[in-house]
SEVOMI-930259 format. One record per residue (C-alpha): x negated, z negated, y negated. Coordinates in steps of 0.25 Angstrom, whole numbers, plus 2048, in hexadecimal, padded with zeros to 3 digits. Each point is the difference from the previous one (the first is absolute). Layout:
BEGIN
XZY
...
# end
This chain:
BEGIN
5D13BC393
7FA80E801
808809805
7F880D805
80880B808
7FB80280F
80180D803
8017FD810
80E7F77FC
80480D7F6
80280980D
8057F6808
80A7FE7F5
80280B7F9
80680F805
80480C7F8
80C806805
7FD80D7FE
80E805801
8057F87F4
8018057F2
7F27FD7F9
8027F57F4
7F98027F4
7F77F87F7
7FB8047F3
7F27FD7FB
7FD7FB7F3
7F38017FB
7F68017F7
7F680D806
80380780D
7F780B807
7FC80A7FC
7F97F57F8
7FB7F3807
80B7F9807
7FC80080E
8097F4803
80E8077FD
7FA80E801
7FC7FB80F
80E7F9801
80680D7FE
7FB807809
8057F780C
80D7FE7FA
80780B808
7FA7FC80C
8067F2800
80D8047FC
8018007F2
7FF80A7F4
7FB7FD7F3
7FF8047F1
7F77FB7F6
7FE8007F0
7F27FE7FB
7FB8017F3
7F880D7FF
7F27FD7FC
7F780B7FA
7F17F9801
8027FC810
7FA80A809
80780680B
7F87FA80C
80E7FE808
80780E7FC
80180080E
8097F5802
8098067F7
80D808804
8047F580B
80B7FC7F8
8058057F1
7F97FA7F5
8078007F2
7F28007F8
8047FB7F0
7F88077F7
7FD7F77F2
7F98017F3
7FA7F5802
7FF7FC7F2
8057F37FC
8087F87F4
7F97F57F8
80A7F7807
7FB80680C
7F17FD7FD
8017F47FE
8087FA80C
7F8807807
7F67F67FC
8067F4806
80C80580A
7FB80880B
80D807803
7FF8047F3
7F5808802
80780D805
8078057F5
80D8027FC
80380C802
7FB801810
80A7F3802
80C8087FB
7FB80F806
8007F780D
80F7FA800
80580D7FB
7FA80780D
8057F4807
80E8017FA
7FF80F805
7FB7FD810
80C7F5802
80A80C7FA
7FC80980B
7FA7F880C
8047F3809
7F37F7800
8017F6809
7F67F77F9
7F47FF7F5
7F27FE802
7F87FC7F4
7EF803803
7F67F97F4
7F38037FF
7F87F87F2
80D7FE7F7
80E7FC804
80680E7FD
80A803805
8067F3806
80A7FC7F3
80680E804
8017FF80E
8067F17FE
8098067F6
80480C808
8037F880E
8097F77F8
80880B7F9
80380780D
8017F5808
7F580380A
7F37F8806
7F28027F9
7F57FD806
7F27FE7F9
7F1805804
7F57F97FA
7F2806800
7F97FA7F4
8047F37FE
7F97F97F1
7FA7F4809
7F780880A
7F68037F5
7F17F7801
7FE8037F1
80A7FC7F5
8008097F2
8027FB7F4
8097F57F9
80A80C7FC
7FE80680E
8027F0806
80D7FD7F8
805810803
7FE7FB810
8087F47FC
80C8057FB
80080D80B
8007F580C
80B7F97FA
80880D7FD
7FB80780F
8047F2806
8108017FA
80280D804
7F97FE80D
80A7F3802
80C80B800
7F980980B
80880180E
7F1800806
7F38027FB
7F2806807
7F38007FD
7F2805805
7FB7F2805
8017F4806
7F87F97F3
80B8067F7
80C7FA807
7F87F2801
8008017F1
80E8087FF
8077F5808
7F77F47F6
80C8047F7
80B7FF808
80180E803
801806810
7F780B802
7FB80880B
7F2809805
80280E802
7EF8037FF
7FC80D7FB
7FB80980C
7F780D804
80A80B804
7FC80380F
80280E7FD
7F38017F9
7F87F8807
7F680080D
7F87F5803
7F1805800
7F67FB809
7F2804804
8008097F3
7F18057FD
7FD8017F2
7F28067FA
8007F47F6
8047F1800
80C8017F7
8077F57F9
80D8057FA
80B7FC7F5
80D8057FE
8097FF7F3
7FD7F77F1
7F87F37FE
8008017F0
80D7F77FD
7F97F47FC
80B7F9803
7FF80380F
7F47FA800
7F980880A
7F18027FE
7F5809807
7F47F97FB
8017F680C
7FC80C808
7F68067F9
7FA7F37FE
7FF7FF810
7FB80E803
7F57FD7F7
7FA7F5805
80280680F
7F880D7FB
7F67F47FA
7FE7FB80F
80080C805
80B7FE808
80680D7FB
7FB80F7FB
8098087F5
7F980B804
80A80180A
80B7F87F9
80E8047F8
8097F87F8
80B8067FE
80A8007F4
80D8077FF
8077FB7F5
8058017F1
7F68047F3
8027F17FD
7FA7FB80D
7F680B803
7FA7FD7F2
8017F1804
7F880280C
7F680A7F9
7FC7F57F7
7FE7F680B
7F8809807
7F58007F6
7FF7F17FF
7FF7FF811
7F3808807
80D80A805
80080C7F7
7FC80B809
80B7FC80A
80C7FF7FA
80B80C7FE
8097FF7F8
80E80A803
80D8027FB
80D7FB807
80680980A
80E801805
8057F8807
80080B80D
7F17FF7FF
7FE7F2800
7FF802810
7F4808801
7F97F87F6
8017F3807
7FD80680C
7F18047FA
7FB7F37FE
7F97F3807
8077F67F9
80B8017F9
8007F67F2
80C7F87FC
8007F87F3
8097F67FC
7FD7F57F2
7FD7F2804
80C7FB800
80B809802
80C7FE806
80780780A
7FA80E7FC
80380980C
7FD80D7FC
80380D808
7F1802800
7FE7F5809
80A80580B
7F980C7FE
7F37FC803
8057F880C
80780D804
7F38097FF
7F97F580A
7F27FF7F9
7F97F37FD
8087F97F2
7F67F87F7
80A7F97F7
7FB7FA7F4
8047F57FE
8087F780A
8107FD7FB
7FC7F580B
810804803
80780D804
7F580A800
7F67F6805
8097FD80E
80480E803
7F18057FF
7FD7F680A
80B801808
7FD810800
7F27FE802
7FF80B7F5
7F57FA7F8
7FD7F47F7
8057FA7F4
7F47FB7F9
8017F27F9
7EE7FF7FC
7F780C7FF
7F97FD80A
80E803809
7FE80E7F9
7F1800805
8027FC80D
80B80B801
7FA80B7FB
7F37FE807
8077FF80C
80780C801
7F48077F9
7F97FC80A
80A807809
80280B7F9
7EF803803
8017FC80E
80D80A804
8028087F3
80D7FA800
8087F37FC
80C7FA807
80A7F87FD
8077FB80C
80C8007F9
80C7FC809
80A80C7FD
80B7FA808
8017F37F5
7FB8097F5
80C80A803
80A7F67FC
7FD8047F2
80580D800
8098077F4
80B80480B
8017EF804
8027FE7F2
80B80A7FF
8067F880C
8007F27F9
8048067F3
80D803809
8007F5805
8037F97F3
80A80B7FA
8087FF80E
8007EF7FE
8038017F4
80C808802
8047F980C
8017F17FA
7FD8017F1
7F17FC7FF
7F580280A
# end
């Protein structure tokens, strides 16, 4: 059974006694802000609020940028500094362990801090956040059971929500990793992940999970309506080269051209806008020279997260893109988006999460042929000639439940359970 916590029953059945002495967790992790980790950083900087102080370990990556530095300072954060080379031995279980993949020499850097943390502080209880590999959950495990404490492990990346499977050695790697995630995961006092698909496939192994969905920090965000813009603008946000993930632009491109060949559209007065990686900007000016799209597509640099905001905020249509196939993705740029309040064109349809809540929202629409993205865009094009702005209509009150501060609240939820009777 899916077990997704309601934030109406969280109040209901949750206060913080504000009185009380704060408990303490410690975050395990692989990155945390200044680099990306907007689902702990987030985390952190509602922890107080809630009743509960925090301290984290990350692994202190050198090629992330630093689009969350302002996320960081809500709790200490031990940053472990590596060499980053590895043994031959290491090489080539990396190869086929996923675990394996993180060297050595991190692993032990890690316990040692951990070792040092439990000398000094009284932590109350461990949480473990993945993102693509299983580091660090064998240390949290390890570390729970050497003090005696409950662990609970966050999923975000879990190996069966990608459409596109690699290669045999890639395959058998994914193999061995499920089986290893699945045994350590067996030994967690509760485990969380970003979405209802993931604990449908989670609980296939036996294994009881809960949704704690990413979220928008309501900070940062006003819904914008009636908006005039000079040009129609379709905007992305963030990467789309990982073949893996199989998100592809060309859907779009294929669809804005035949609507130019009708005449149904001018790019004259049209943008489509990009603000991404080298990777996927070079993706996107390739494509563009195979579509009748050249003169209108830009192609920018990301910008911090602090930013994100006002560039939503200057478009008519907002594009979401998810492979064919995926499974459970629920990526901070989609609450984002729904934040914002300007019209989503996803592409494609997970016919699942991201589909419902778009329709529940009234946010948009998750494509499923190209003629869904045709119909869309001639639509609010349409609109966008007729008023010099687009709406979206989105409901705010159903769209504010995914918020970063609501997280916060159900995370505390768990630690609290947890505490109270051993398991959540």
């Amino acid at each position: 059974m899916v077990r997704c916590l309601n934030y109406e029953n969280s109040i209901k059945n949750f206060e913080v006694d504000q009185v009380a002495i704060k408990k303490t967790v410690l975050i395990l992790t692989g990155i945390f802000p200044p680099q990306f980790a907007p689902r702990m950083g987030y985390l952190s900087k509602y922890l107080g609020d809630n009743g509960w102080k925090g301290i984290a370990i990350s692994h202190a990556t050198t090629h992330a940028e630093n689009t969350f530095d302002f996320l960081a300072g809500y709790i200490p954060c031990k940053k472990i500094y590596v060499s980053g080379k590895k043994s031959l031995i290491e090489k080539i279980l990396s190869r086929f362990f996923s675990d394996a993949t993180v060297s050595w020499e991190l692993n032990k850097k890690m316990k040692d801090h951990i070792t040092e943390i439990f000398s000094k502080e009284q932590i109350d209880i461990i949480l473990c956040s993945t993102t693509r590999s299983l580091f660090p959950l064998n240390i949290a495990y390890k570390t729970a059971k050497s003090y005696g404490i409950p662990w609970i492990a966050d999923l975000r990346d879990i190996y069966e929500q990608n459409p596109i499977k690699g290669s045999l050695q890639r395959t058998i790697k994914e193999k061995i990793g499920t089986l290893i995630r699945n045994y350590i995961l067996r030994n967690a006092n509760a485990i969380t992940t970003v979405s209802k698909t993931h604990v449908k496939i989670l609980n296939r192994y036996g294994l009881k999970a809960y949704c704690i969905y990413n979220g928008a920090d309501r900070d940062m965000f006003i819904a914008s309506k009636y908006h005039n813009l000079d040009k129609f603008r379709i905007v992305y946000t963030g990467t789309f080269a990982r073949r893996k993930s199989g998100r592809d632009i060309s859907p779009l491109f294929s669809a804005l051209q035949q609507l130019h060949d009708n005449n149904d559209i001018d790019f004259n007065n049209c943008r489509i806008q990009f603000y991404s990686d080298a990777k996927s900007q070079k993706i996107a000016h390739d494509l563009k020279n195979s579509f009748c799209v050249p003169d209108c597509v830009d192609c920018f640099d990301l910008v911090p997260a602090t930013e994100v905001p006002n560039v939503l905020y200057e478009s008519s249509i907002l594009l979401l893109l998810l492979g064919k196939g995926s499974a459970g993705v629920m990526t901070t740029k989609f609450f984002e988006y729904l934040a914002a309040g300007r019209p989503i064109l996803c592409i494609w349809s997970d016919r699942g999460e991201v589909e419902e809540i778009i329709n529940n929202s009234c946010a948009g629409v998750a494509a499923k042929t190209e003629n869904d993205i045709k119909a869309f865009v001639k639509l609010k094009y349409e609109e966008w000639l007729k008023t010099g702005y687009t709406n979206a209509d989105t409901d705010q009150n159903y769209a504010g439940e995914f918020s970063r501060e609501h997280n916060a609240k159900q995370f505390v939820e768990v630690f609290e359970n947890v505490l109270k009777h051993g398991d959540s």
